[in-house]
N, C-alpha and C positions, 0 to 999 in steps of 0.2 A: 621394754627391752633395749639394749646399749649394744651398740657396734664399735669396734676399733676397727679403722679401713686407713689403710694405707696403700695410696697409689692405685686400689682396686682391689690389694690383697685384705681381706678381711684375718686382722690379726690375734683376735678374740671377742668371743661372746660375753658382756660382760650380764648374768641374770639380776635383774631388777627383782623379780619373786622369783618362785617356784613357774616357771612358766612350762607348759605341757607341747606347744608350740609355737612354731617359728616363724617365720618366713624372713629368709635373707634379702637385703633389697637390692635393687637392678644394676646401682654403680659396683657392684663386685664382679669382678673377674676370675678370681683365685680365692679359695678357703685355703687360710694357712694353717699351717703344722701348730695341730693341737687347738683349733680355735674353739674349738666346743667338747674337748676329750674332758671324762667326767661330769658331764650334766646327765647326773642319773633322774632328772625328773624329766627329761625329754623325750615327746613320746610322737613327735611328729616334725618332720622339718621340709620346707619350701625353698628347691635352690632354684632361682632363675637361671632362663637363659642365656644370662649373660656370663654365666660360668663357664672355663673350660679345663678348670684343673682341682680336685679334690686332693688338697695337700695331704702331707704325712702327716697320720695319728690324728688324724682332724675328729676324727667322731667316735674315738678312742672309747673302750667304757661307758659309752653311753647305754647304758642297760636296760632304760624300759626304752628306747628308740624302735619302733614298730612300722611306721610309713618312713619311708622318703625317695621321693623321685628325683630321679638323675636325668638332667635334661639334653638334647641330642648334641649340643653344646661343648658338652665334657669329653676331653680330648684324652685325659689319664686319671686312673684311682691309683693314689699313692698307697706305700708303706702301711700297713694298721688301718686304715681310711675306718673303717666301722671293725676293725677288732672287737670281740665282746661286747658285739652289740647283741644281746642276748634275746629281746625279745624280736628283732627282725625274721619277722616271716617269709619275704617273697623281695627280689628287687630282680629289677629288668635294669640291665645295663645295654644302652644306647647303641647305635651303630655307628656313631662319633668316636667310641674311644679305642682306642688303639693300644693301651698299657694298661692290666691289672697287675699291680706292684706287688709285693710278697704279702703277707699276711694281712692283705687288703679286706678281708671278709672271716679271718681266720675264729674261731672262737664262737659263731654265728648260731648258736644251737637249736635255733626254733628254724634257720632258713632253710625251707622245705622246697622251694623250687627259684633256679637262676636262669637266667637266659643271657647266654654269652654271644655275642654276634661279628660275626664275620669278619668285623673291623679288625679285631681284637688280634694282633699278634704275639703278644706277650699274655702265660700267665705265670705270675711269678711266683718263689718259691713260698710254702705253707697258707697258696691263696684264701683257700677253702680248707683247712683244716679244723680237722673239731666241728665241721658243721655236723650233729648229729643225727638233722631230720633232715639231710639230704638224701632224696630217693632217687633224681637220676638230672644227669646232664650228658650234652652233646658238645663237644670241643668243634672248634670251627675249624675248618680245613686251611684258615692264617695261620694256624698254628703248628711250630715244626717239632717243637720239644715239649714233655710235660715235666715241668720242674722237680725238683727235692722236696718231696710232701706235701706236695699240690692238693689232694684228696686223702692225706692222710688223719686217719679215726672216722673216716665219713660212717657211720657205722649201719646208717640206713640204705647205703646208697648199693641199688641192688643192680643197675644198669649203667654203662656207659658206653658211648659211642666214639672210636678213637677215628680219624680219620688217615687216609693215606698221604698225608702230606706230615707225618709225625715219623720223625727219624730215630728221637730217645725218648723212652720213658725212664727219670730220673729215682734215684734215692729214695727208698719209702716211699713213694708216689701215692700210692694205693694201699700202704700199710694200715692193719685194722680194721679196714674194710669189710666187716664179717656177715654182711647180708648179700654184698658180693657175689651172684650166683654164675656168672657169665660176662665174659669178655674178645673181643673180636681184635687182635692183633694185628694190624696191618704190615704188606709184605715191606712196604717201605722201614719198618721201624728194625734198624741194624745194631741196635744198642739197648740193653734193660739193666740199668743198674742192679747193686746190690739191694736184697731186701724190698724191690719194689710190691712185691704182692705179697709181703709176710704179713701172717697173721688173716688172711684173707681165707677165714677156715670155710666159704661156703663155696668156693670158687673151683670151676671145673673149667679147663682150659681143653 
């Protein structure tokens, strides 16, 4: 396998074969913007801890990608980070990071369960959209707003837990949603966008 590292930032993957997996090595600091989007025969990747920033679109369309661990290291997941990463089943995101960037995870159709954690003050717009074997997550009480289509199409997703430190739930947040059966509004939240729960035909408020 081939590396382009610049400065610590790893500027692309370059694949020697078909390789299934990775392991990125220890002088990277940064995965840049797009440095592995499209390797659809990746099915596993190794980020050290010397990482603290998952660039934009970095793991873009990587379609059979199924493991990778994000180490406590990682400070923000960018833009797309694993968009259509289609086969990704499960990822535990760190208590390191503090920014999931907008369609950081969007497109995710097999990821069945996240763990979002307290760090995390940001989640951004269409984080989680389209994941469609998502069944339930808990927002951490860092967080004050739920974006524009944060959970929109989640179409398994039957529970979620908003916490009282959430002010707005944003724009289709929740649109789609149609396993949806219950939700707990908190008294802090003074704002619900248009459309946040449309199409949320199982939901009883």
């Amino acid at each position: 396998m081939g590396f382009q590292i610049n400065n610590g930032v790893l500027t692309k993957y370059i694949k020697e074969q078909e390789e299934a997996e990775v392991v990125i090595p220890h002088s990277v600091t940064k995965i840049g913007e797009r440095a592995f989007a499209g390797c659809k025969f990746l099915k596993k990747v190794t980020i050290p801890d010397s990482v603290t920033e998952i660039g934009d679109f970095s793991f873009l369309n990587c379609e059979n990608l199924a493991s990778v661990t994000i180490p406590d290291s990682v400070t923000k997941i960018g833009k797309s980070a694993f968009c259509n990463c289609t086969f990704l089943t499960s990822v535990t995101i760190p208590n390191s990071v503090t920014e999931i960037e907008e369609w950081a995870f969007g497109g995710c159709k097999s990821l069945a369960s996240v763990t979002i954690p307290a760090s995390v003050t940001k989640i951004g717009c269409y984080a989680f959209k389209g994941c469609t074997s998502l069944a339930s997550v808990t927002i951490p009480d860092s967080v004050t707003k739920i974006e524009i289509g944060t959970f929109e199409n989640c179409k398994s997703l039957t529970s979620v837990t908003i916490p009282d430190s959430v002010t707005e739930i944003g724009c289709i947040a929740f649109m789609g949603c149609k396993s949806l059966t219950s939700i707990t509004i908190p008294d802090s939240v003074i704002e619900i966008d248009t459309r946040a729960f449309k199409d949320c035909t199982s939901l009883k408020i």
